[in-house]
mmCIF file of the N, C-alpha and C atoms, coordinates in Angstrom:
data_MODEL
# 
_entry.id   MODEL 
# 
loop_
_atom_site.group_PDB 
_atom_site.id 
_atom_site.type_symbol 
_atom_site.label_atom_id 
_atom_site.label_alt_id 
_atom_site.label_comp_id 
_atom_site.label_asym_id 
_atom_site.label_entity_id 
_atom_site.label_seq_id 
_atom_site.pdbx_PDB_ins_code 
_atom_site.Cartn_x 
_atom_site.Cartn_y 
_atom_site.Cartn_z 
_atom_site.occupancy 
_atom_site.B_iso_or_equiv 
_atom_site.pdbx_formal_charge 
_atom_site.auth_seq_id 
_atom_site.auth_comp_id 
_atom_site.auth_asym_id 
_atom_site.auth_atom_id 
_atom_site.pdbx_PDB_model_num 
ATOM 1   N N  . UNK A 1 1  ? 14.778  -7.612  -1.591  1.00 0.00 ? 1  UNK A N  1 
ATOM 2   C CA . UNK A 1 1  ? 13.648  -7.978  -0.768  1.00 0.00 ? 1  UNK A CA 1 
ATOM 3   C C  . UNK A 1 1  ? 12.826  -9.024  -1.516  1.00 0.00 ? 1  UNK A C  1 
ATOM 4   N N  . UNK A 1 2  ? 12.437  -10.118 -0.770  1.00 0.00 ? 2  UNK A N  1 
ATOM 5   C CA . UNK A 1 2  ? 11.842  -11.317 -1.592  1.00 0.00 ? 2  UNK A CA 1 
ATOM 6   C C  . UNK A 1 2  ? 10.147  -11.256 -1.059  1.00 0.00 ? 2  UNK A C  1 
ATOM 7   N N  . UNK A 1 3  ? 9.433   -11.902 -2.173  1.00 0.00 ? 3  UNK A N  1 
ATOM 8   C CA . UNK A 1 3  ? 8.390   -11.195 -2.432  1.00 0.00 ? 3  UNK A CA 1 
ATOM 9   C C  . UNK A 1 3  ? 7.520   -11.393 -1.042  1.00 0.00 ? 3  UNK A C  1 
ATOM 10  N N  . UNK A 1 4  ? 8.010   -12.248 0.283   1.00 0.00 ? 4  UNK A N  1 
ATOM 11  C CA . UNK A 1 4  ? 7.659   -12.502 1.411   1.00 0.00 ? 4  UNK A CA 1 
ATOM 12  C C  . UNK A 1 4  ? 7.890   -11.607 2.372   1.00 0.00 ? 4  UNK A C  1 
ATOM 13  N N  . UNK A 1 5  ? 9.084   -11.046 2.035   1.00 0.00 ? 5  UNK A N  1 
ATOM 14  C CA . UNK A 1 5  ? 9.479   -10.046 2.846   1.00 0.00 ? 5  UNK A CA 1 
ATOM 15  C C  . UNK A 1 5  ? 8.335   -8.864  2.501   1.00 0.00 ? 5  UNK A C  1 
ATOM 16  N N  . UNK A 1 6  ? 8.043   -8.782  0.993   1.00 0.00 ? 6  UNK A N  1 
ATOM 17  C CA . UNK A 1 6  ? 7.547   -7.418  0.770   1.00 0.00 ? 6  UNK A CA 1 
ATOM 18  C C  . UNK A 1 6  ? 5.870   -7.662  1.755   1.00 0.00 ? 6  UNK A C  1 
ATOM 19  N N  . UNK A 1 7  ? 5.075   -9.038  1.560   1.00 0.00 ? 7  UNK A N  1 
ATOM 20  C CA . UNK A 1 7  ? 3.912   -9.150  1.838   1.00 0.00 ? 7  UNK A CA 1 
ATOM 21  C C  . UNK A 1 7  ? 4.122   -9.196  3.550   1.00 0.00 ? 7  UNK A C  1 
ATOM 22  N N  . UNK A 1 8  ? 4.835   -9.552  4.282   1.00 0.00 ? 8  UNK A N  1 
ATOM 23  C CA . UNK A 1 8  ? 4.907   -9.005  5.828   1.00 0.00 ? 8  UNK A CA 1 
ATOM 24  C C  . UNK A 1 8  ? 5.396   -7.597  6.036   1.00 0.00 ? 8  UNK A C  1 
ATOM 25  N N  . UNK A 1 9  ? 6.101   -7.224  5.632   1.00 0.00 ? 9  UNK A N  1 
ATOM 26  C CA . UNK A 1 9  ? 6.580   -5.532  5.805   1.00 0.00 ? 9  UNK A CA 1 
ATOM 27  C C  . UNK A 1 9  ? 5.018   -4.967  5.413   1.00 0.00 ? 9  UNK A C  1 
ATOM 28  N N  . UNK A 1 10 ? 4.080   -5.320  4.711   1.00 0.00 ? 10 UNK A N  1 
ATOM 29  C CA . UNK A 1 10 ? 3.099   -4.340  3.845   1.00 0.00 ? 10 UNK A CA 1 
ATOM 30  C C  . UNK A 1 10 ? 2.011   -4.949  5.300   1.00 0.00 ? 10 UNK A C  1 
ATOM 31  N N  . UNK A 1 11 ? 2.001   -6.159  5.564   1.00 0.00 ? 11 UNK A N  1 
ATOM 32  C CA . UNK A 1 11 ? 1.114   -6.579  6.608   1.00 0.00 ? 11 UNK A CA 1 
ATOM 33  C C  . UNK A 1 11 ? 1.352   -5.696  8.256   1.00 0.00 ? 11 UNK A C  1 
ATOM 34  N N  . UNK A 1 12 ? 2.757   -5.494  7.899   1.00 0.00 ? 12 UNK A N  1 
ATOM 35  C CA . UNK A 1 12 ? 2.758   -4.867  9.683   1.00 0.00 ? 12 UNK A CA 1 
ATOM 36  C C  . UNK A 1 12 ? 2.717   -3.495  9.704   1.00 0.00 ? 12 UNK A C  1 
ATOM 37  N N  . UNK A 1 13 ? 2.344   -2.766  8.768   1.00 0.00 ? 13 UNK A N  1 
ATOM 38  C CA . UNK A 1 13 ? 1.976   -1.324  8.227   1.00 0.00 ? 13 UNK A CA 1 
ATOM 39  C C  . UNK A 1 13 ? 0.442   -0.479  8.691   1.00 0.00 ? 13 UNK A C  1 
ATOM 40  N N  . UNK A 1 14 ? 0.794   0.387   10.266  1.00 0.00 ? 14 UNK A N  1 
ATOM 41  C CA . UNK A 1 14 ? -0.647  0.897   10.511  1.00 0.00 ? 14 UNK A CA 1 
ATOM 42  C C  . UNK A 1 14 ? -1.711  0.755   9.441   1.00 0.00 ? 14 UNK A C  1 
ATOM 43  N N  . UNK A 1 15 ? -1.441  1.230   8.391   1.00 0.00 ? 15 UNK A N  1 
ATOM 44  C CA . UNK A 1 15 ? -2.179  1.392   7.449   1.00 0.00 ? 15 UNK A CA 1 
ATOM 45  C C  . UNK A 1 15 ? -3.172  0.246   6.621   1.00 0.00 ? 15 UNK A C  1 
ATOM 46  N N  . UNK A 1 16 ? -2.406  -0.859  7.095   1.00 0.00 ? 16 UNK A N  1 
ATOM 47  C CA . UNK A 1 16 ? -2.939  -1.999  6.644   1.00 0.00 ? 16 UNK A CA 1 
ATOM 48  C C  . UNK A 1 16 ? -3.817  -2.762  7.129   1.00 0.00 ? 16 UNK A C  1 
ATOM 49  N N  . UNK A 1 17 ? -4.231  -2.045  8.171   1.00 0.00 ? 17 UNK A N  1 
ATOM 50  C CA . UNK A 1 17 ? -5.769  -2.593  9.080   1.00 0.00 ? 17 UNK A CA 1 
ATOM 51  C C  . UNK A 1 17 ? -6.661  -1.564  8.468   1.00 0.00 ? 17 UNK A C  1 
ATOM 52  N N  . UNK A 1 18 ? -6.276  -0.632  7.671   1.00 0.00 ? 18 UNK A N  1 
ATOM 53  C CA . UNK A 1 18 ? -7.432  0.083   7.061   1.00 0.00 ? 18 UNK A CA 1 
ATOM 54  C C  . UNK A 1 18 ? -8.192  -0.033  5.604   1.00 0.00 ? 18 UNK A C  1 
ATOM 55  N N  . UNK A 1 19 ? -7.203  -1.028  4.868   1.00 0.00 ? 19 UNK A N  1 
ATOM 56  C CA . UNK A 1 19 ? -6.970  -1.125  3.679   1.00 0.00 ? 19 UNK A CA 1 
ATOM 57  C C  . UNK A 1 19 ? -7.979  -2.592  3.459   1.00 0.00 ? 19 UNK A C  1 
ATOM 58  N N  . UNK A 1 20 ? -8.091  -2.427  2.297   1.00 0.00 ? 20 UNK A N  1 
ATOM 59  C CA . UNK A 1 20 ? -9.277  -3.632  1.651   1.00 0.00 ? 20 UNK A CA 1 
ATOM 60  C C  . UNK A 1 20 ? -8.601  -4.891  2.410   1.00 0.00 ? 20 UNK A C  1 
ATOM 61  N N  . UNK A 1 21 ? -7.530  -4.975  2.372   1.00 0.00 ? 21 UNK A N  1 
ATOM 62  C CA . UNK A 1 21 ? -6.034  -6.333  2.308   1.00 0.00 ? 21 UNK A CA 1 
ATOM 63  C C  . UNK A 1 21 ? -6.322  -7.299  1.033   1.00 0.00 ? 21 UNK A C  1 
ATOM 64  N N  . UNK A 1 22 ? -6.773  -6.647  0.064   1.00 0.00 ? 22 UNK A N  1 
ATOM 65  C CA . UNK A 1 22 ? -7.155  -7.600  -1.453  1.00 0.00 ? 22 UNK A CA 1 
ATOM 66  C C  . UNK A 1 22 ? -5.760  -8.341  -1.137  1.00 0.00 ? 22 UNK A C  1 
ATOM 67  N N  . UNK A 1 23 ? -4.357  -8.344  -0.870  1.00 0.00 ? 23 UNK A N  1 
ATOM 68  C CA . UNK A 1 23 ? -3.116  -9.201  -0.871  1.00 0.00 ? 23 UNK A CA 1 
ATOM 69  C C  . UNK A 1 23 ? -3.823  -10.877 -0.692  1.00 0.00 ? 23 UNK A C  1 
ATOM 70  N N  . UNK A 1 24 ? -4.915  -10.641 0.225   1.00 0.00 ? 24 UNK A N  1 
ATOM 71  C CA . UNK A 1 24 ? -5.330  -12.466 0.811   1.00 0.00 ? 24 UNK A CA 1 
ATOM 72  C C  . UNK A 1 24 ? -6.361  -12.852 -0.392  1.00 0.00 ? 24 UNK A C  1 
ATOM 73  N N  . UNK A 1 25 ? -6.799  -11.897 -1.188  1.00 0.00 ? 25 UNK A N  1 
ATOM 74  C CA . UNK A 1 25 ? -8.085  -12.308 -1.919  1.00 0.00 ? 25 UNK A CA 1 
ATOM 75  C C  . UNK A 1 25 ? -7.316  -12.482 -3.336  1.00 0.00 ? 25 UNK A C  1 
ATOM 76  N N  . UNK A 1 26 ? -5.797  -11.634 -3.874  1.00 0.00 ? 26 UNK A N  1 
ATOM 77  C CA . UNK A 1 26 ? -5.712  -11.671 -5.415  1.00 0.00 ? 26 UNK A CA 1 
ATOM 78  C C  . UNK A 1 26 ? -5.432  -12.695 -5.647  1.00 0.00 ? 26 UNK A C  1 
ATOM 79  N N  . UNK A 1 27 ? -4.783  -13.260 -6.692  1.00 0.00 ? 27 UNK A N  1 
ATOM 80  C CA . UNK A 1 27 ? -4.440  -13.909 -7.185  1.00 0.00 ? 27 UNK A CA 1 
ATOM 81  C C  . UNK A 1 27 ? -2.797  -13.122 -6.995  1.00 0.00 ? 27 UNK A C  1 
ATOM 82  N N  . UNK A 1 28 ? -2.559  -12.317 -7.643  1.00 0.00 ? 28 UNK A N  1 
ATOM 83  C CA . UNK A 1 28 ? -0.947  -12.105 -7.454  1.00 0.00 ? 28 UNK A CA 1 
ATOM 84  C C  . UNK A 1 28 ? -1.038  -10.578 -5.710  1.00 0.00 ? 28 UNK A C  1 
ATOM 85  N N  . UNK A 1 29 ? -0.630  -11.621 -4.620  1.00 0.00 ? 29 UNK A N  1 
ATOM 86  C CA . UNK A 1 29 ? -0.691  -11.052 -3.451  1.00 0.00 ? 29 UNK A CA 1 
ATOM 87  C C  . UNK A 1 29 ? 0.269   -9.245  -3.607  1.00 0.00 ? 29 UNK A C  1 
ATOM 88  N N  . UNK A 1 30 ? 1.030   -9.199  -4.254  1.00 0.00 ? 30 UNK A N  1 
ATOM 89  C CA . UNK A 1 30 ? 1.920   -8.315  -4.382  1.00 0.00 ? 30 UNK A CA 1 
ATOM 90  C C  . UNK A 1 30 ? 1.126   -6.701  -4.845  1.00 0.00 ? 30 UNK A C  1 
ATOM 91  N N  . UNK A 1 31 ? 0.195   -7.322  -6.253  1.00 0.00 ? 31 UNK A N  1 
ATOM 92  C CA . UNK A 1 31 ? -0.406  -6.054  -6.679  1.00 0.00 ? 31 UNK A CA 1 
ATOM 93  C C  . UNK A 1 31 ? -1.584  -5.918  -5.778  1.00 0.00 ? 31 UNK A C  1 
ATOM 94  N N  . UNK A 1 32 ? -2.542  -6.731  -5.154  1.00 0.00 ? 32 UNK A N  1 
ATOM 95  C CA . UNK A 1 32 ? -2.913  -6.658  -4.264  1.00 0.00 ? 32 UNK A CA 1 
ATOM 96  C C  . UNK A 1 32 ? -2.723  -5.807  -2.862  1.00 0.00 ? 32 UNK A C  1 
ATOM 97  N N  . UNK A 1 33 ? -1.723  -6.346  -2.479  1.00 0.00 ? 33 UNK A N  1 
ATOM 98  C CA . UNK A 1 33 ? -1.035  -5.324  -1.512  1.00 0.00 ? 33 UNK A CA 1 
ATOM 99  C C  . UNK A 1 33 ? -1.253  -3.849  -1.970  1.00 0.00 ? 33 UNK A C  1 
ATOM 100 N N  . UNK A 1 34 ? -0.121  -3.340  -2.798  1.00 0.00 ? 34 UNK A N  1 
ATOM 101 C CA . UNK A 1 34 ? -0.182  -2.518  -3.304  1.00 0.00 ? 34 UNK A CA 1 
ATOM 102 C C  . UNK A 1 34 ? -1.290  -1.451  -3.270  1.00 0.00 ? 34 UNK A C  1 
ATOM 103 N N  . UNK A 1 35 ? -2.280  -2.120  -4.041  1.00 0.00 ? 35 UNK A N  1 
ATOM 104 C CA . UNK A 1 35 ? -3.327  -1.087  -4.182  1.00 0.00 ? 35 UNK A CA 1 
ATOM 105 C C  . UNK A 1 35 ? -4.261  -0.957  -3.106  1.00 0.00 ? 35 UNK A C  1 
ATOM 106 N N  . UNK A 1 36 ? -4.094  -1.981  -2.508  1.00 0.00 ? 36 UNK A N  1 
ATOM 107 C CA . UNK A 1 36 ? -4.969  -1.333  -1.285  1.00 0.00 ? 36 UNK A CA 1 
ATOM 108 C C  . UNK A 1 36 ? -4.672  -0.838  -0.134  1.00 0.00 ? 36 UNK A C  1 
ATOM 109 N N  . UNK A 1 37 ? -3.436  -0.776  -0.063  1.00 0.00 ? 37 UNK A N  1 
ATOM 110 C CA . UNK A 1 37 ? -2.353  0.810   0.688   1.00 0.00 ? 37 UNK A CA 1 
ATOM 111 C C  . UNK A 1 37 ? -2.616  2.101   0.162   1.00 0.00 ? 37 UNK A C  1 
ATOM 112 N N  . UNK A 1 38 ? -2.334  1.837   -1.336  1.00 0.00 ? 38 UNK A N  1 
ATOM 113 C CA . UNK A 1 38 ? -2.757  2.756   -2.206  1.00 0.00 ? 38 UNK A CA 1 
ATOM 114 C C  . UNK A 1 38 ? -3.918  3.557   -2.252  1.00 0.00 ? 38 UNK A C  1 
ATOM 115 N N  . UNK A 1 39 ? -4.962  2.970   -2.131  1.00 0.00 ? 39 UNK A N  1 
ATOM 116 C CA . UNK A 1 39 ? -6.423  3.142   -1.818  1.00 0.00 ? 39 UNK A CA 1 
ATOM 117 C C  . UNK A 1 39 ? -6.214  4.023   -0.298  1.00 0.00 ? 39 UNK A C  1 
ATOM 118 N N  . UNK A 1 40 ? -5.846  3.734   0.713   1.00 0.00 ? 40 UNK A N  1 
ATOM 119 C CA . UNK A 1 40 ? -5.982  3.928   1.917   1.00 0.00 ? 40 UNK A CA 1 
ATOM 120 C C  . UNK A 1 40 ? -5.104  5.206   1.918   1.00 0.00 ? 40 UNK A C  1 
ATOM 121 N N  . UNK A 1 41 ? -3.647  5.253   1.304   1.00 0.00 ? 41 UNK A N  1 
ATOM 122 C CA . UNK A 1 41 ? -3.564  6.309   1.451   1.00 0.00 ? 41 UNK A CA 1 
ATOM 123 C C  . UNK A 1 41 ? -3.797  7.672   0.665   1.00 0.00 ? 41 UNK A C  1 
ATOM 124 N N  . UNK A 1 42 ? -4.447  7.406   -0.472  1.00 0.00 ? 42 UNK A N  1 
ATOM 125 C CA . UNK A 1 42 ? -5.215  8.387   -1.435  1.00 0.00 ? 42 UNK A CA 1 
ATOM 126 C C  . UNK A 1 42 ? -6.124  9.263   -0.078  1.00 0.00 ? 42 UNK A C  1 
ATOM 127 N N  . UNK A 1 43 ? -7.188  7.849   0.247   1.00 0.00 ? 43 UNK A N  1 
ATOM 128 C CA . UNK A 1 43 ? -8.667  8.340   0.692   1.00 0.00 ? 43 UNK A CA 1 
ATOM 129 C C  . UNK A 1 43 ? -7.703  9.175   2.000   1.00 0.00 ? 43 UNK A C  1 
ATOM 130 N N  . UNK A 1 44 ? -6.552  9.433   2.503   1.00 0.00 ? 44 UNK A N  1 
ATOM 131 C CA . UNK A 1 44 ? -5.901  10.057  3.743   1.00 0.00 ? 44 UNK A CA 1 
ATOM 132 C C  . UNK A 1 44 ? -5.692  10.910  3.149   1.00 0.00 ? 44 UNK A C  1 
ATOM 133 N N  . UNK A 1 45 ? -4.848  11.149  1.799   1.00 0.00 ? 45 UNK A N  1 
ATOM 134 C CA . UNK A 1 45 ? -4.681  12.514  0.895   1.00 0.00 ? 45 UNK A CA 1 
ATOM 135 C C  . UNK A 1 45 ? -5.514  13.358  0.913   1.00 0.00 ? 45 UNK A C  1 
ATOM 136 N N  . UNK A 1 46 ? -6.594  12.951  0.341   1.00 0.00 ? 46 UNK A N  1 
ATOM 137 C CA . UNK A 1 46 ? -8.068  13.735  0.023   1.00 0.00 ? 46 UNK A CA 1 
ATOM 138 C C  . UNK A 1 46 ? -8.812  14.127  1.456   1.00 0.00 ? 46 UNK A C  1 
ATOM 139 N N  . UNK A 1 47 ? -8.192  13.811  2.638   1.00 0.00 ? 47 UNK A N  1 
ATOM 140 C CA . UNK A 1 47 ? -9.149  14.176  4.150   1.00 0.00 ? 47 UNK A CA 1 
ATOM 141 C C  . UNK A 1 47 ? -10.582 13.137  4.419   1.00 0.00 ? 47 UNK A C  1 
ATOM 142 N N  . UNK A 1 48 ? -10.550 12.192  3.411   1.00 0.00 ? 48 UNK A N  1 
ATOM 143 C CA . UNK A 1 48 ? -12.055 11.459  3.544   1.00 0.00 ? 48 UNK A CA 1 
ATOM 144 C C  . UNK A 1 48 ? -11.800 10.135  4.938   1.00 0.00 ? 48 UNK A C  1 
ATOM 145 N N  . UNK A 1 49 ? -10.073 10.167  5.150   1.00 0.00 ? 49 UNK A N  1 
ATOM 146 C CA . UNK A 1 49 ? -9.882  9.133   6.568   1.00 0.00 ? 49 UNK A CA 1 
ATOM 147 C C  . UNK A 1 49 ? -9.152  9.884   6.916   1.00 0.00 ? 49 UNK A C  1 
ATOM 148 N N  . UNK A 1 50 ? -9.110  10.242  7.926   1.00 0.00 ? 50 UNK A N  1 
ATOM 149 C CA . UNK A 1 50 ? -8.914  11.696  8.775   1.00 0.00 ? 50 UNK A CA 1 
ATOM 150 C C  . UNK A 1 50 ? -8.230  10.793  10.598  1.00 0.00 ? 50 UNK A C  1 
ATOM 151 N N  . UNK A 1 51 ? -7.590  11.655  11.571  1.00 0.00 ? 51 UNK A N  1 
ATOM 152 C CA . UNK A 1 51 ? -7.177  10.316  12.313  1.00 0.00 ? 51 UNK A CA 1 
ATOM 153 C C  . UNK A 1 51 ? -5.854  9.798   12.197  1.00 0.00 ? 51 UNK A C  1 
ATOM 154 N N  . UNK A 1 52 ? -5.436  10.134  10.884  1.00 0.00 ? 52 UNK A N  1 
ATOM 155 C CA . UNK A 1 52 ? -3.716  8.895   10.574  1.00 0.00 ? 52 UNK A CA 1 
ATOM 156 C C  . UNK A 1 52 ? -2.624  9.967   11.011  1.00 0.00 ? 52 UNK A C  1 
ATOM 157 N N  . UNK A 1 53 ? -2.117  9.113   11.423  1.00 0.00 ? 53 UNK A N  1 
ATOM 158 C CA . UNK A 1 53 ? -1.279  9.996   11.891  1.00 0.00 ? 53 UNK A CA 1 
ATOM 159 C C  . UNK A 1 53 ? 0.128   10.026  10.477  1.00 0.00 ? 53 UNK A C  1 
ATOM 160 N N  . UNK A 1 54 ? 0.193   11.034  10.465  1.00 0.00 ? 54 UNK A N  1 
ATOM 161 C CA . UNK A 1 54 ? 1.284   11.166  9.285   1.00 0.00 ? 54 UNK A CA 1 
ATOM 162 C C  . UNK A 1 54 ? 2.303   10.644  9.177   1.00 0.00 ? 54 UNK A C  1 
ATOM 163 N N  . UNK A 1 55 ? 2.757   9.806   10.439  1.00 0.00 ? 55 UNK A N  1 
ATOM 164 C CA . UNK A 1 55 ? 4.511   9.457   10.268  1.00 0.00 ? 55 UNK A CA 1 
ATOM 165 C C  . UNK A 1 55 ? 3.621   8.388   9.383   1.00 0.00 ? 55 UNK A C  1 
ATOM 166 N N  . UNK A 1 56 ? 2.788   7.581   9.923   1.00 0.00 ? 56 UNK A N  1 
ATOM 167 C CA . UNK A 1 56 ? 2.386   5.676   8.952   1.00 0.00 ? 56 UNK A CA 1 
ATOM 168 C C  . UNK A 1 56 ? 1.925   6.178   7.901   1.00 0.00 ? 56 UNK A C  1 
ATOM 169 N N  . UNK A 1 57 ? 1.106   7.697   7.576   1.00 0.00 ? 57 UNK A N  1 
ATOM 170 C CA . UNK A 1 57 ? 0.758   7.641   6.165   1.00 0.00 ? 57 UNK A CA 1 
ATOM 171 C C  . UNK A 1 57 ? 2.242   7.646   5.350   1.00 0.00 ? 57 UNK A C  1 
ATOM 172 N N  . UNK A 1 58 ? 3.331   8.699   5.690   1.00 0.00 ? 58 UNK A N  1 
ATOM 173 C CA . UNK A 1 58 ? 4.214   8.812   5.290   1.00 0.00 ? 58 UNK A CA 1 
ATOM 174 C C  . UNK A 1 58 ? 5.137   7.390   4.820   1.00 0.00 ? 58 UNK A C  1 
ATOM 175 N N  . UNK A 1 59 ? 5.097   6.487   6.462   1.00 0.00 ? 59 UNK A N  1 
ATOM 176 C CA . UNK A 1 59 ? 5.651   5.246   6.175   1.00 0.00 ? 59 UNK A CA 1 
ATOM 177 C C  . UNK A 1 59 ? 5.116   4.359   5.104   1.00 0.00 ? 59 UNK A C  1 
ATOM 178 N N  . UNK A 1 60 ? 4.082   4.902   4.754   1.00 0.00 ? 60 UNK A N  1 
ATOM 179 C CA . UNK A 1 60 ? 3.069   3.336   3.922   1.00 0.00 ? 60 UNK A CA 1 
ATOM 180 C C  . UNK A 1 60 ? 3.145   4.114   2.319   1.00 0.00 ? 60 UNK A C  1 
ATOM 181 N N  . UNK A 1 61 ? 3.294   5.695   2.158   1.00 0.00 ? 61 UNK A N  1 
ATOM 182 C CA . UNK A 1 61 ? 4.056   5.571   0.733   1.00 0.00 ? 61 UNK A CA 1 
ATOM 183 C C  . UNK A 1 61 ? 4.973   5.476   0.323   1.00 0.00 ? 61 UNK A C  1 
ATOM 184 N N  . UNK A 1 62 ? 6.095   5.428   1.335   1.00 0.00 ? 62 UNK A N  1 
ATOM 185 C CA . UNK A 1 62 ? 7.608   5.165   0.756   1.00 0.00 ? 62 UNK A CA 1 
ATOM 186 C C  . UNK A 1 62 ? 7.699   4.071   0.720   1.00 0.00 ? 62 UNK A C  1 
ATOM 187 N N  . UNK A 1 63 ? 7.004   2.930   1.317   1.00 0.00 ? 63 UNK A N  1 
ATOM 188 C CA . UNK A 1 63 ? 6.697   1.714   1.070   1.00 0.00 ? 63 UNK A CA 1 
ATOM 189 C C  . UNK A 1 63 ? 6.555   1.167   -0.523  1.00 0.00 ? 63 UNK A C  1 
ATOM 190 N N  . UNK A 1 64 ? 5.429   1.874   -0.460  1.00 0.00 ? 64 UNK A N  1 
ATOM 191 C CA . UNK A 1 64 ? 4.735   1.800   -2.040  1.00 0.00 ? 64 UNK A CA 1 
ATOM 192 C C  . UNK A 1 64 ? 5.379   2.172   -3.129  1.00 0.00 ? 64 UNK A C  1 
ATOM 193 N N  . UNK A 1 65 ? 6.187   3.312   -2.525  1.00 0.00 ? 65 UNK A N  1 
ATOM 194 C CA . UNK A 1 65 ? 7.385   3.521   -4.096  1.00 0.00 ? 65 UNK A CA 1 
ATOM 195 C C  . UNK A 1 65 ? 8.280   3.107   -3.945  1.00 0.00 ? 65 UNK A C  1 
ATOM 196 N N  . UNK A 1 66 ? 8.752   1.955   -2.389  1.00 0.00 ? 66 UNK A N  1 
ATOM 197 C CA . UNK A 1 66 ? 9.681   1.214   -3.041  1.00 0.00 ? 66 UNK A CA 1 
ATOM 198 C C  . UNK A 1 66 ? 9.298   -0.212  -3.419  1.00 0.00 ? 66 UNK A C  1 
ATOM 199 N N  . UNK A 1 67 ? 8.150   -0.411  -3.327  1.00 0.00 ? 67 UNK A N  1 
ATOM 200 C CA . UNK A 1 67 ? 7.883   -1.850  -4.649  1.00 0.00 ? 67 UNK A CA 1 
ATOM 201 C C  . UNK A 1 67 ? 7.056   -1.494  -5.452  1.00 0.00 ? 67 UNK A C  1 
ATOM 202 N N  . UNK A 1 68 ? 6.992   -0.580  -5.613  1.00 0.00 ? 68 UNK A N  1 
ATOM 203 C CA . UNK A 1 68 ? 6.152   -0.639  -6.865  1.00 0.00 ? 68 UNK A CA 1 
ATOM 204 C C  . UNK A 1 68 ? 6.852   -1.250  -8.349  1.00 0.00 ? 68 UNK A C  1 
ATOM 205 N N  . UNK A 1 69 ? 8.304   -1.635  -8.258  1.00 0.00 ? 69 UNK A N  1 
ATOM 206 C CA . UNK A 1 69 ? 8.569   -2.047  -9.736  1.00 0.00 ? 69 UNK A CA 1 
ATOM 207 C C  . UNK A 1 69 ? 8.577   -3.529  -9.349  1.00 0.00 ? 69 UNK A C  1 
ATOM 208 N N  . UNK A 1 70 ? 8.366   -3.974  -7.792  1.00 0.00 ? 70 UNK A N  1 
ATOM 209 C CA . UNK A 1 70 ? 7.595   -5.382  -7.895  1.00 0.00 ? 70 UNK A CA 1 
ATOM 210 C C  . UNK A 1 70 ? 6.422   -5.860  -8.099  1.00 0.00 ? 70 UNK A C  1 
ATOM 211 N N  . UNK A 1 71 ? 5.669   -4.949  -8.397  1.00 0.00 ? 71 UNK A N  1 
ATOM 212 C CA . UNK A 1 71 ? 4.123   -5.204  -8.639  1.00 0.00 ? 71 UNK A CA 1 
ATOM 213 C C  . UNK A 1 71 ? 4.245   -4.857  -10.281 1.00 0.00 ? 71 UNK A C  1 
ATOM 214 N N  . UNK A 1 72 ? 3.344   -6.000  -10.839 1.00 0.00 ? 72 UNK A N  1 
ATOM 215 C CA . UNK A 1 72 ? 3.248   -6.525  -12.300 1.00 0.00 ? 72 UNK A CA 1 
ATOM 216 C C  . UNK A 1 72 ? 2.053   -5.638  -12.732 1.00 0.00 ? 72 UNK A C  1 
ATOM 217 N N  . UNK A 1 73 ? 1.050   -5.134  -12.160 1.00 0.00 ? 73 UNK A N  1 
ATOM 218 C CA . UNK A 1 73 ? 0.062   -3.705  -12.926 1.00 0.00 ? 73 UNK A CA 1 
ATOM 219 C C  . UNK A 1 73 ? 0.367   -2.627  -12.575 1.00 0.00 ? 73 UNK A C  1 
ATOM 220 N N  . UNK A 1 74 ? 1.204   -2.370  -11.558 1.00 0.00 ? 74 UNK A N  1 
ATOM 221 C CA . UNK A 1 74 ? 1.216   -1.042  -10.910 1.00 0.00 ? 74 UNK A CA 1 
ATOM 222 C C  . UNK A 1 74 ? 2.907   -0.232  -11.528 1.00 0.00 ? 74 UNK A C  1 
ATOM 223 N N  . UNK A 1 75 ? 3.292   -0.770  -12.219 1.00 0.00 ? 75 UNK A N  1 
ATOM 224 C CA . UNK A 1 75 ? 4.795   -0.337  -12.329 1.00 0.00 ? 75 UNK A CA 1 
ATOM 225 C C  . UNK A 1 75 ? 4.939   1.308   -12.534 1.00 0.00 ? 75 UNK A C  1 
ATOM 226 N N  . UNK A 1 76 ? 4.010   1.439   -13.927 1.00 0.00 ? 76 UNK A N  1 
ATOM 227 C CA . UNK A 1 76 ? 4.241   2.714   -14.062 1.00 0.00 ? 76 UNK A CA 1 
ATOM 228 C C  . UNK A 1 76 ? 2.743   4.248   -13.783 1.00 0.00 ? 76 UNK A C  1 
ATOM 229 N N  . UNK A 1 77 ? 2.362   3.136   -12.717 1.00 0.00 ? 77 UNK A N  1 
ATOM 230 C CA . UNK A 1 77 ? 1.190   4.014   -12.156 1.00 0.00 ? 77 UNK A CA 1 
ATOM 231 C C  . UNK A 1 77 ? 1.769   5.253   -11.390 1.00 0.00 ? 77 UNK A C  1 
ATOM 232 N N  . UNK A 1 78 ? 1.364   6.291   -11.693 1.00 0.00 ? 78 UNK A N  1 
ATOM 233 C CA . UNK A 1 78 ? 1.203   7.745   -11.430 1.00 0.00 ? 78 UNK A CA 1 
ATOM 234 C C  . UNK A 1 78 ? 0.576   7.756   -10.006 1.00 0.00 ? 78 UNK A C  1 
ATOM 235 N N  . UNK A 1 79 ? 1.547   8.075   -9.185  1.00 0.00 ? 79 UNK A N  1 
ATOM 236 C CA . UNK A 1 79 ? 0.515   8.502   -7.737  1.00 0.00 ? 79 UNK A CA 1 
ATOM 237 C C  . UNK A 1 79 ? 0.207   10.129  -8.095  1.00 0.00 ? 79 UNK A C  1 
ATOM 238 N N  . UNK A 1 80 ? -1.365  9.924   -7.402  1.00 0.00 ? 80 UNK A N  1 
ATOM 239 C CA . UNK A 1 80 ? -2.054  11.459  -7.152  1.00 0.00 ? 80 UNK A CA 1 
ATOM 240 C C  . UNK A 1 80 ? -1.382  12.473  -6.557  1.00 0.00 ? 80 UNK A C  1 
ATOM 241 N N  . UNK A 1 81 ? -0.445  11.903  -5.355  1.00 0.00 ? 81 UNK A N  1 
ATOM 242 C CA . UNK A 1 81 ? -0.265  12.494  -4.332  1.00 0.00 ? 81 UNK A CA 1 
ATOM 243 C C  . UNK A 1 81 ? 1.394   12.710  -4.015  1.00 0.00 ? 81 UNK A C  1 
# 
């Protein structure tokens, strides 16, 4: 998956109208992405965004663990959840 593919697959992700979208603001769009899926689906973990329906939370972390060894800060980050 090329790193275009990863930033539209992460863009057409319910989840990604909820999320900061830092991808348009970083500097490297990838870790960007990342964490602010990440973010979105923590705050769904914890009950503080309530509403999601579980298949897109579900869809938006298997997402995340499968690029996470394309993202350059996030490689060996520990999910909470």
């Amino acid at each position: 998956m090329t790193r275009e593919d990863i930033l539209l697959k992460g863009r057409t992700l319910a989840l990604y109208e909820l999320s900061e979208q830092a991808d348009l603001k970083e500097e490297d769009p990838i870790d960007g992405l990342w964490y602010s899926l990440y973010d979105v689906c923590k705050l769904v973990h914890y009950g503080i965004l309530e509403d999601v329906d579980e298949k897109d939370w579900q869809e938006t972390v298997s997402f995340l663990k499968d690029i996470q060894s394309m993202t350059t800060s996030y490689q060996n980050f520990k999910f909470e959840f």
